[in-house]
C-alpha positions in Angstrom: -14.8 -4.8 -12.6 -16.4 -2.5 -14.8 -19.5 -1.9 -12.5 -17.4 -0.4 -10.1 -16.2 3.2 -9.6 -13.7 4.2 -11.9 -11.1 7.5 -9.9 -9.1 8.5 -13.1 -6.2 11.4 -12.8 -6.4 13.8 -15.7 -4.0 16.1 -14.7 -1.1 15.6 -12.5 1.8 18.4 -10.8 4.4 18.0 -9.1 6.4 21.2 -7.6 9.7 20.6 -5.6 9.2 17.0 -5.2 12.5 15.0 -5.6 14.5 15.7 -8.8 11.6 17.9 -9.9 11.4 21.5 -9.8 7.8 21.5 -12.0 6.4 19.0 -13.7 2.6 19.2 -15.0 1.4 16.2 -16.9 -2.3 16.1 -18.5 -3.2 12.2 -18.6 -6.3 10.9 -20.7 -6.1 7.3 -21.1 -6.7 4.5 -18.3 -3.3 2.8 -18.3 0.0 5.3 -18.6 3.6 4.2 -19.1 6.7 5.8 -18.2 10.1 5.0 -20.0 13.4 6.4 -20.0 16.5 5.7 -18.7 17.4 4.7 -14.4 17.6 8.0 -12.7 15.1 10.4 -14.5 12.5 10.1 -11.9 10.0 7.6 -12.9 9.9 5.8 -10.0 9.8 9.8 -8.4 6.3 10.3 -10.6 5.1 7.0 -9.2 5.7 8.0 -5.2 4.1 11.6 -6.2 0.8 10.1 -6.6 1.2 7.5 -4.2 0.6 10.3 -1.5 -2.6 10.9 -3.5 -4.0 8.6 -0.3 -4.2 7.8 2.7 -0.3 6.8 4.2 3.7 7.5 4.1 3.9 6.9 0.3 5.4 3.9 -1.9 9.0 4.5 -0.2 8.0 5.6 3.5 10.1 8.3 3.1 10.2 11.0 5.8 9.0 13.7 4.3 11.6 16.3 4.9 13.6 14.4 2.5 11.4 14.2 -0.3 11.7 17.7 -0.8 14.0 19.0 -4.0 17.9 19.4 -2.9 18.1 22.5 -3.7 14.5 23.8 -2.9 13.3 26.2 -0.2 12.2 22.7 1.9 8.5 22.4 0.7 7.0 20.6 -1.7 3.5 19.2 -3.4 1.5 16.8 -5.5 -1.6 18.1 -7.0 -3.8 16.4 -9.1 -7.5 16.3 -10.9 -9.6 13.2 -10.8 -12.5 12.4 -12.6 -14.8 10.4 -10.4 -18.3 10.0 -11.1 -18.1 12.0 -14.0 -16.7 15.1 -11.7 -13.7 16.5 -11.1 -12.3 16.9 -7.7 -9.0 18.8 -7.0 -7.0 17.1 -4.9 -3.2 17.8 -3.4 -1.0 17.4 -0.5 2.7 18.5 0.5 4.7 19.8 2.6 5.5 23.3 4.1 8.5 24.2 5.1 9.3 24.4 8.3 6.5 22.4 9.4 5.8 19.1 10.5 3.4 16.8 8.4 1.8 16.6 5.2 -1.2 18.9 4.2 -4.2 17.4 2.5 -6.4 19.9 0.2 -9.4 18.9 -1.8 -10.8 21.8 -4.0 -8.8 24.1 -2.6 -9.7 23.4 1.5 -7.6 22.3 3.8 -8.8 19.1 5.6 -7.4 17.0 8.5 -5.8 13.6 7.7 -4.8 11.9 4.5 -7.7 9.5 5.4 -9.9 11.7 3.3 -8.1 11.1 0.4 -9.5 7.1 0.4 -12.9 8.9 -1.1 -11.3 10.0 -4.1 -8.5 7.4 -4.7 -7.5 4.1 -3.5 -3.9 3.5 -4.6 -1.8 0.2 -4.5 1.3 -0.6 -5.4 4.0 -2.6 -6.4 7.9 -2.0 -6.6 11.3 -3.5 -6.7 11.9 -3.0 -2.7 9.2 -5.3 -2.2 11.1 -8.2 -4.3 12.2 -9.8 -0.8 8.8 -9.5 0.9 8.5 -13.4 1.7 12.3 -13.4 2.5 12.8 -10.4 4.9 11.8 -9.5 8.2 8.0 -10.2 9.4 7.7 -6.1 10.2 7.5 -6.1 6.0 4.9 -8.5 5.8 3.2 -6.6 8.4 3.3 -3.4 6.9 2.3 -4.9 3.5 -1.0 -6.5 5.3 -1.6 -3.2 6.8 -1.4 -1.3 3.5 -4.0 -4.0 2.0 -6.1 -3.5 5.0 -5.9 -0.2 4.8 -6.9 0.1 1.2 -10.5 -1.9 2.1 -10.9 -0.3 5.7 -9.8 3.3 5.7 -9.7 3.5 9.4 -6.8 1.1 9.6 -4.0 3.5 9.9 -5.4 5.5 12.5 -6.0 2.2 14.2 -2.1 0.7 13.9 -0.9 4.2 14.9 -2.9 4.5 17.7 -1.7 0.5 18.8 2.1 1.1 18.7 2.0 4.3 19.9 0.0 2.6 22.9 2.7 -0.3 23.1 5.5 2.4 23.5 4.1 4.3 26.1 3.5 0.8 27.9 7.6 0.2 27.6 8.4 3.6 28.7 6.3 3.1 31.6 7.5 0.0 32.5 10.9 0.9 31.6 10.4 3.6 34.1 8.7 1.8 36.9 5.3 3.1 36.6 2.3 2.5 39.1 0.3 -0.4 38.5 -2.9 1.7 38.0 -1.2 3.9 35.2 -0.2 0.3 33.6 -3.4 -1.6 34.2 -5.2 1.6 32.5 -2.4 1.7 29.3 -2.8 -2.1 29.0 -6.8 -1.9 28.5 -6.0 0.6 25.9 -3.4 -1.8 24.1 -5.5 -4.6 24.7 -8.5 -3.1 22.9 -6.6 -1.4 20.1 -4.2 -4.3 19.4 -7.2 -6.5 19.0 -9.2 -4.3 16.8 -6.1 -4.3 14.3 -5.6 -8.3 14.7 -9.3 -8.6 13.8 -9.0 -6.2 10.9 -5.7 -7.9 9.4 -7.6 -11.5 9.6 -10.8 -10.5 7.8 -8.4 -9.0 5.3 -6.4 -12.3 5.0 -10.0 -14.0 4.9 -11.7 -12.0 2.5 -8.6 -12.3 0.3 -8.2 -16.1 0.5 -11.5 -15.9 -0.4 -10.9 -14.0 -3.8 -7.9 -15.7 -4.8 -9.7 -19.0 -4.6 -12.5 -17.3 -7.0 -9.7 -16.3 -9.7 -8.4 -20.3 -9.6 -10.4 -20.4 -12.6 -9.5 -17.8 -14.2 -6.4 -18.3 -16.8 -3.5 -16.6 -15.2 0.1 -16.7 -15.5 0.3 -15.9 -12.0 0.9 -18.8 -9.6 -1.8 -18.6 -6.9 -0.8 -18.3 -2.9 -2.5 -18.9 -0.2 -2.1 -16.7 2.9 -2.5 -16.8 6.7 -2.2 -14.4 9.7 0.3 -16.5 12.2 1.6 -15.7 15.5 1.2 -16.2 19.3 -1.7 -13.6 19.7 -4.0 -15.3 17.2 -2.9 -18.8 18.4 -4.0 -18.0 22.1 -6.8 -16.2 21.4 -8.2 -18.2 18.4 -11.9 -18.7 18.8 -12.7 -15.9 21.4 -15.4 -13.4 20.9 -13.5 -9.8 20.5 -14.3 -8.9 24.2 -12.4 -11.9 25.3 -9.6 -11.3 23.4 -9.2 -8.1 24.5 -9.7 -9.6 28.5 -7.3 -12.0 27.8 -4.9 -9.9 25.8 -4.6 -7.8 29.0 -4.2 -10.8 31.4 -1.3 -11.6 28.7 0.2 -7.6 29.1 -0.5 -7.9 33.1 1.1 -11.3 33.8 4.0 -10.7 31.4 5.4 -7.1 32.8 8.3 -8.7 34.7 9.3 -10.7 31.7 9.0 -7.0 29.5 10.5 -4.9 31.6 13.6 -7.1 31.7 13.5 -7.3 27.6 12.9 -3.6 26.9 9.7 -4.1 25.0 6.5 -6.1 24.8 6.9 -10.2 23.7 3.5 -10.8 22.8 0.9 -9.2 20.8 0.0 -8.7 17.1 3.3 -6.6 16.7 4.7 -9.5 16.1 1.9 -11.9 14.2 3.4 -12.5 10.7 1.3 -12.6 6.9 2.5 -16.3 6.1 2.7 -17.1 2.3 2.2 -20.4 0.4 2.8 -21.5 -3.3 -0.4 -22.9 -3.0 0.0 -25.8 -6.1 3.7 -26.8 -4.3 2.3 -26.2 -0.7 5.4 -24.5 -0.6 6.0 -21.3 1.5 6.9 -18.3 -0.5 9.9 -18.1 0.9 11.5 -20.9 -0.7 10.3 -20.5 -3.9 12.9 -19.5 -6.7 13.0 -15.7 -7.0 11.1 -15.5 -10.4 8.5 -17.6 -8.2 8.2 -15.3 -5.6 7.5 -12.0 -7.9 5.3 -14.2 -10.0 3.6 -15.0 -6.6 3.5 -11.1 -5.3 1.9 -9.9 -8.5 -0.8 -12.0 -8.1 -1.2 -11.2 -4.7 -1.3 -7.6 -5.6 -4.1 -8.5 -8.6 -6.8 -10.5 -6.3 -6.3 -7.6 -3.6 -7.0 -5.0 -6.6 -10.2 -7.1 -7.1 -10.9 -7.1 -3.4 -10.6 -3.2 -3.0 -13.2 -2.6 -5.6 -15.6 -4.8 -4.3 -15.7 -4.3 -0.9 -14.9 -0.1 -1.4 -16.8 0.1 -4.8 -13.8 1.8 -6.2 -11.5 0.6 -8.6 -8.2 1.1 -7.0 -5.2 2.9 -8.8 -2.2 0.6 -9.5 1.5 1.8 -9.9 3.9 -0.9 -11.0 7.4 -0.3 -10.8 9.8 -2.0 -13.3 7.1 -4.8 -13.0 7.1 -5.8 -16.8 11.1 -5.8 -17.0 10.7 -9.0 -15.3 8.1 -11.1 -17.4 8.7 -12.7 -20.6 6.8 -11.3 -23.6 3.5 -14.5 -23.0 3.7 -12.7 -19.1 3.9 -9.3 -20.4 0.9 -9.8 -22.6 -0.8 -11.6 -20.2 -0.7 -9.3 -17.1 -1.6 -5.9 -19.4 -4.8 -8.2 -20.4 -5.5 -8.6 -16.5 -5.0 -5.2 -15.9 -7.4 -3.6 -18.5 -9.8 -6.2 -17.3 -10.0 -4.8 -13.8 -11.1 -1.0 -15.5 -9.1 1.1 -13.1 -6.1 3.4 -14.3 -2.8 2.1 -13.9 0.5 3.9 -14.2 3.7 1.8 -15.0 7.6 2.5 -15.8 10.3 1.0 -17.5 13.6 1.7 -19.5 12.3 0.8 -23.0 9.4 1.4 -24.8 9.3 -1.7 -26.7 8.1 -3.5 -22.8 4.7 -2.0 -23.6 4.3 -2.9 -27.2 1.3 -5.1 -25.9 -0.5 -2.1 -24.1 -4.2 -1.8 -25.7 -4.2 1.1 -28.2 -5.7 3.2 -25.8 -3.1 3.0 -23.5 -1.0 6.3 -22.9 3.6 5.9 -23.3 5.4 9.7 -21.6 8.6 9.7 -22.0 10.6 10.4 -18.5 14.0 12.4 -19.1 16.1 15.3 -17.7 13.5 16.2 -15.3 10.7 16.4 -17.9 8.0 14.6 -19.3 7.0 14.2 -23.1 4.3 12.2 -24.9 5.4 9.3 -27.2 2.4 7.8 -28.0 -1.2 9.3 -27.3 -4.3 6.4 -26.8 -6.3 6.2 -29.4 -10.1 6.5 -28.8 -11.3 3.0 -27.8 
C-alpha cells in the first residue's frame, strides 16, 4: 500500500459546524484518535472532514442543519493536505441563505464536490451502519454507491442524474403525459440507469476480487462475499450495455400502465440490492450474530480501502466511529496492525484512551471535550 499516494491533513478548522463555534487542530501523524466522553463532538470532527469529498457527508445531513444552533446559519470545514509532498488548501461550507455546499481549493471557488476526489478519497465507518445487512435494501444501495463512488468519481453525478430521471418519469405518468415526452424520458432512464448498474457490478467484481486476494492474509475479520441482485440484472444478465439499455426501455414502455397505477417505477436498479454472505458459513450477513455482522462490515470496509488505492492510486482516508469499543483487545491489536499497513491516515474516536493503547508510537491521541480539542499524546518520530 505504501506505493500508493499518501493525502495527509495537517491542519484541520472547523467554524460554525455543529457544537463548534472554532476549532483549529494541527495533525502530524498518519493515524489520530479522538477520546472523550458521548456528546463532545467527536463523531462532529469525523463528519467535518467527511465533506472533505465528493457527497452528503458520513450522516447525510441536510445541510442547513449542520450549521451551529446558535450561529448566523453558515458554516465551514477547511483543511491542509499534504499530497505529493505539496500542500493544497482545501474547504467547503455553507453560506447562509443559500442553497448548497461551496467547494474552495487554494482559495478558488470551483463547481462540484467532485473535485475534491483529487485531493482526498474518504471512507468511512460508523455506528448507524451497524444494521446495514438487516435494514432496508435503499442502505445497501447507498453504501455500494458510496464504494463506487470512491473508485469512479463520476458516480454521484451518475445516480443523481438516474433518480432524478425516474421522478420526472412518475410525475409524467402520474400526470398523463404524451407518449413522445415518455418514450424520450425513458431513453434517458434507460441509459442512465444502466450506466450506474454497470458501475455498481464492476465495483462488486473488482471487490470480490480483492477480498478473495486477502483470504490469505491473517485477519480477524471474517471474509464476505458479495453480489449485486435484483430483477434488472436478472433480465438483463449477459447483454452488451446497448441492449440493456433497449431492453431497459422496452421494460419502462411495456410497464407504464402497471406504474402509473403504483405511483412509481417497479423495475430498474432502484431497487437491485448489494447481497452479503459469511462466506466460511455460506450464510447471509443478515443472519449472522451481531458481533458477526460488524466483524463482517469492517472487513468489508478494509478490502474496499485496498481497492480505492489501487484502482485511484490514492490511499483513501478512513474515519472509524466507536469502531474499537467493539473488539476485544487480540481485535483491537489486530485491526490497528491492518490499518498502518494500508499507509493512509486514519482518524478514529472513542470514550477512553486506554482503547488505543496498541496504536504504533507514531500514532497521534486529542482529547475531545467542551467544545475543544487538546493533545494527549504527540507520535513520536517513526
Amino acid at each position: 500500500m505504501t506505493d500508493y499516494r499518501t493525502a495527509r491533513l495537517t491542519r484541520l478548522s472547523l467554524t460554525g459546524f455543529r457544537n463548534y463555534s472554532t476549532l483549529t487542530l494541527p495533525m502530524a501523524a498518519r493515524m489520530v484518535a479522538f477520546v472523550g466522553p458521548n456528546g463532545a463532538g467527536k463523531t462532529n470532527i469525523l463528519e467535518a472532514i467527511s465533506f472533505l469529498t465528493a457527497g452528503r457527508g458520513l450522516r447525510r445531513a441536510a445541510l442547513a442543519d449542520i450549521a451551529r444552533k446558535d450561529g448566523d446559519g453558515s458554516w465551514s470545514v477547511a483543511a491542509t493536505v499534504l499530497l505529493d509532498g505539496f500542500e493544497t488548501k482545501i474547504g467547503t461550507g455553507l453560506v447562509a441563505g443559500t442553497s448548497g455546499r461551496k467547494v474552495r481549493i487554494d482559495g478558488e471557488e470551483v463547481r462540484g464536490s467532485e473535485s475534491l476526489l483529487d485531493y482526498m478519497r474518504v471512507l468511512w465507518l460508523v455506528p448507524s451502519m451497524d444494521g446495514l445487512f438487516t435494514g432496508p435494501g435503499s442502505d445497501r444501495r447507498r453504501f455500494l454507491d458510496r464504494l463506487t463512488l470512491a473508485i469512479d468519481p463520476t458516480h454521484g453525478r451518475r445516480v443523481s442524474d438516474f433518480e432524478n430521471a425516474l421522478r420526472q418519469r412518475n410525475r409524467l405518468l402520474d400526470q398523463g403525459g404524451s407518449d413522445a415526452f415518455l418514450s424520450a424520458l425513458e431513453q434517458q432512464v434507460a441509459e442512465l440507469g444502466t450506466a450506474v448498474s454497470i458501475a455498481r457490478a464492476e465495483t462488486v467484481d473488482l471487490l470480490s476480487r480483492m477480498i478473495a486476494g486477502q483470504a490469505a492474509q491473517d485477519l480477524p475479520f471474517p471474509h464476505a462475499s458479495v453480489s449485486l441482485d435484483g430483477a434488472f440484472e436478472a433480465e438483463t444478465a449477459g447483454l452488451s450495455a446497448s441492449d440493456r439499455e433497449d431492453r431497459y426501455r422496452q421494460m419502462l414502455q411495456d410497464g407504464r400502465h402497471r406504474d402509473r397505477a403504483a405511483g412509481r417505477t417497479l423495475n430498474g436498479p432502484h431497487l437491485s440490492d448489494l447481497t452479503v454472505h459469511h462466506a466460511a458459513k455460506a450464510m447471509p450477513a443478515s443472519q449472522s450474530s451481531t458481533g458477526e455482522q460488524k466483524a463482517l462490515l469492517i472487513g468489508l470496509i478494509l478490502a474496499h480501502a485496498e481497492l480505492t488505492a489501487k484502482v485511484s492510486g490514492m490511499t483513501p482516508v478512513l474515519l472509524l466511529d466507536e469502531v474499537a469499543a467493539h473488539l476485544d483487545p487480540d481485535r483491537r491489536s489486530a485491526l490497528f496492525s491492518k490499518l498502518d499497513s494500508l499507509g493512509g491516515q486514519v482518524f478514529m474516536t472513542g470514550t477512553d484512551e486506554a482503547l488505543f493503547e496498541a496504536l504504533p508510537a507514531e500514532a497521534e491521541v486529542f482529547e475531545i471535550r467542551e467544545h475543544q480539542g487538546r493533545l494527549l499524546k504527540r507520535g513520536e518520530a517513526p
